[in-house]
C-alpha positions in Angstrom: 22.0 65.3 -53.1 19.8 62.6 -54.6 16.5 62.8 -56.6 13.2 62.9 -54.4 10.9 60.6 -55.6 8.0 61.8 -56.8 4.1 59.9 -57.1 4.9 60.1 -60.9 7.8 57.7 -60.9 6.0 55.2 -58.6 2.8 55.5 -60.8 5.2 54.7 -63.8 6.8 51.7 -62.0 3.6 50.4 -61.2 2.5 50.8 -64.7 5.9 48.8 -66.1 4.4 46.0 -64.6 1.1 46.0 -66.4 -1.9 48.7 -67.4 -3.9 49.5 -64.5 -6.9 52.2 -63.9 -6.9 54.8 -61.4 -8.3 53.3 -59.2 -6.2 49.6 -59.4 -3.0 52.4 -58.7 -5.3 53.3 -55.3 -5.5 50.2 -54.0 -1.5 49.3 -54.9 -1.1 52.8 -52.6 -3.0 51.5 -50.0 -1.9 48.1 -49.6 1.5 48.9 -49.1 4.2 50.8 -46.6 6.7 51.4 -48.8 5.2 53.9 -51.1 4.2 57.0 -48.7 1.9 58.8 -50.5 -2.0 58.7 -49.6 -2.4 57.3 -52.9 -5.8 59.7 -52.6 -7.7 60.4 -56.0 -6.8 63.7 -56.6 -2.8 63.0 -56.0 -3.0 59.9 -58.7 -5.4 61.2 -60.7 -3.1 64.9 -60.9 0.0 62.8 -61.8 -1.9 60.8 -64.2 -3.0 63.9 -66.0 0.5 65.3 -66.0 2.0 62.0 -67.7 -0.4 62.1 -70.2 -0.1 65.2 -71.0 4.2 64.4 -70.9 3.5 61.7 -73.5 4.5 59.2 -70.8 1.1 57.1 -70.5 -1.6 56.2 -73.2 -5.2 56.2 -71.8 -7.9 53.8 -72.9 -11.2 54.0 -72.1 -13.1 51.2 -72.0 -17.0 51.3 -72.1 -18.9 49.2 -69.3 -22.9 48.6 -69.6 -24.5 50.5 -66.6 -21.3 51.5 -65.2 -18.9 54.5 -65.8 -16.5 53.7 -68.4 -13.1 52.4 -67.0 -9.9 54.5 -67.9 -6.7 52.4 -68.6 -3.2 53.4 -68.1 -0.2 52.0 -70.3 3.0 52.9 -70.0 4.4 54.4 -73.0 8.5 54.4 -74.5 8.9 57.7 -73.1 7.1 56.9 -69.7 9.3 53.7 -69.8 12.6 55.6 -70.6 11.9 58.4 -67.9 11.3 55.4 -65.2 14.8 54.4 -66.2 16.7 57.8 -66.1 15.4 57.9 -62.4 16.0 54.5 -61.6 19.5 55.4 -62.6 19.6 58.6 -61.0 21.2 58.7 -57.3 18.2 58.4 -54.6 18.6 61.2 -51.9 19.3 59.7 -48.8 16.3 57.6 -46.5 14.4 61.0 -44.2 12.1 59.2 -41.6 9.5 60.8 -40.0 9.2 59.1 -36.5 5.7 60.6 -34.2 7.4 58.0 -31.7 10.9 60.0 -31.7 9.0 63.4 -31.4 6.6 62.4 -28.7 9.7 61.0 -26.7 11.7 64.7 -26.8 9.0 65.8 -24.4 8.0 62.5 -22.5 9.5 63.1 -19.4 7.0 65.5 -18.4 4.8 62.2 -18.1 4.5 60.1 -14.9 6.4 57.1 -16.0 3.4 54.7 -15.8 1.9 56.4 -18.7 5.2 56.5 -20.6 5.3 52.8 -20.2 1.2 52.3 -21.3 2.3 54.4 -24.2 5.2 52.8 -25.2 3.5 49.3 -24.8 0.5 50.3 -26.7 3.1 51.2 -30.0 4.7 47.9 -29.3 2.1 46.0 -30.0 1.4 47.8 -32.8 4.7 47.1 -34.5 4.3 43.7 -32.9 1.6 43.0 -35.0 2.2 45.0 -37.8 5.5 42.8 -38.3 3.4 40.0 -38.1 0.9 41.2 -40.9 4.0 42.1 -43.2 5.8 38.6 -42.5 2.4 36.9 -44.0 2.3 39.6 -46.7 6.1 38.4 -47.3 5.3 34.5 -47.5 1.9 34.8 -49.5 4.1 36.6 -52.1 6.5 34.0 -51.9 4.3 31.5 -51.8 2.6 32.6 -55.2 5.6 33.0 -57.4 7.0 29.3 -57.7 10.4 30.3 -59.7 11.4 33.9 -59.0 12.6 36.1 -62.0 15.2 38.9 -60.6 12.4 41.5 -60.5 10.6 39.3 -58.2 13.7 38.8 -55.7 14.5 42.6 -56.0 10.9 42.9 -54.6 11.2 40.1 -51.9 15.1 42.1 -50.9 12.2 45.0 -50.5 10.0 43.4 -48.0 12.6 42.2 -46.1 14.4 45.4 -45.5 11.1 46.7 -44.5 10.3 44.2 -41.9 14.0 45.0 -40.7 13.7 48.2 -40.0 10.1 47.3 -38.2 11.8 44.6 -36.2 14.7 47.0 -35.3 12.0 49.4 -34.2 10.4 46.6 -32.1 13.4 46.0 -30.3 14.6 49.7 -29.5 11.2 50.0 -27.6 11.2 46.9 -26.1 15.0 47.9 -24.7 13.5 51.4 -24.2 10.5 49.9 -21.7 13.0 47.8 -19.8 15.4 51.0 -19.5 12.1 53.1 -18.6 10.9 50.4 -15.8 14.3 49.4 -14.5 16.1 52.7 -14.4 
């Protein structure tokens, strides 16, 4: 079985790239799907503290006039070495937690109009939510002129995800036609 990922490998990957505060590492959490976590304060802020105190990040606080001074996280050798034990390490296997699947185990104790409302209703969501990460994909491309590796790795990344939402797209869609046309 693989290694689960853990906040502290994704805060440590993030921090590879460049220093970031706390709250910078909030904002990377909350702008994207593929890191899972909440990315709330007291998660980043708990796995900060614990690679600190592992020697794996320096903090350096930095003094602001009439604000509260800003706390800056570099990634150290160790930090840097650890990120690349578990980038080596085997990754356990994808686990997807699907509301969708579950609601569906019970759904046909629902009138099949609602079914179908339901189902169209999470359609468009993914409809658009394909949409959102397609522009997400192309602003990204867009910025980087010549890609280094790291920067394909990360566009291989988006695409998988957009996939997988795509795939999901098209099950329902199949599933609504199935459901209406039985």
């Amino acid at each position: 079985m693989g290694k689960p990922v853990s906040i502290k490998y994704v805060i440590l990957g993030f921090l590879s790239e460049t220093p970031l505060t706390g709250y910078d590492l909030k904002k990377k959490f909350s702008n994207s799907d593929l890191f899972h976590w909440s990315g709330n304060n007291n998660q980043i802020y708990r796995a900060l503290a614990e690679l600190h105190q592992e020697n794996r990040v320096t903090i350096e606080v930095q003094y602001q006039e009439s604000k509260p001074p800003r706390k800056i996280y570099t990634l150290t050798d160790e930090g840097m070495a650890a990120l690349k034990q578990w980038m080596l390490s085997l990754p356990e296997l994808p686990q997807f937690r699907n509301a969708l699947l579950v609601q569906l185990t019970w759904a046909d104790q629902l009138e099949p109009d609602d079914l179908d409302k339901m189902l169209a209703k999470y359609e468009e969501e993914l409809r658009v939510h394909v949409l959102m990460l397609r522009e997400q994909a192309r602003r990204n491309t867009d910025s980087v002129p010549t890609q280094p590796p790291a920067t394909a790795l990360k566009d291989r990344v988006a695409e998988h995800w957009i996939s997988f939402y795509e795939l999901e797209l098209d099950w329902v869609r199949n599933l609504r036609q199935q459901i209406v046309e039985p």
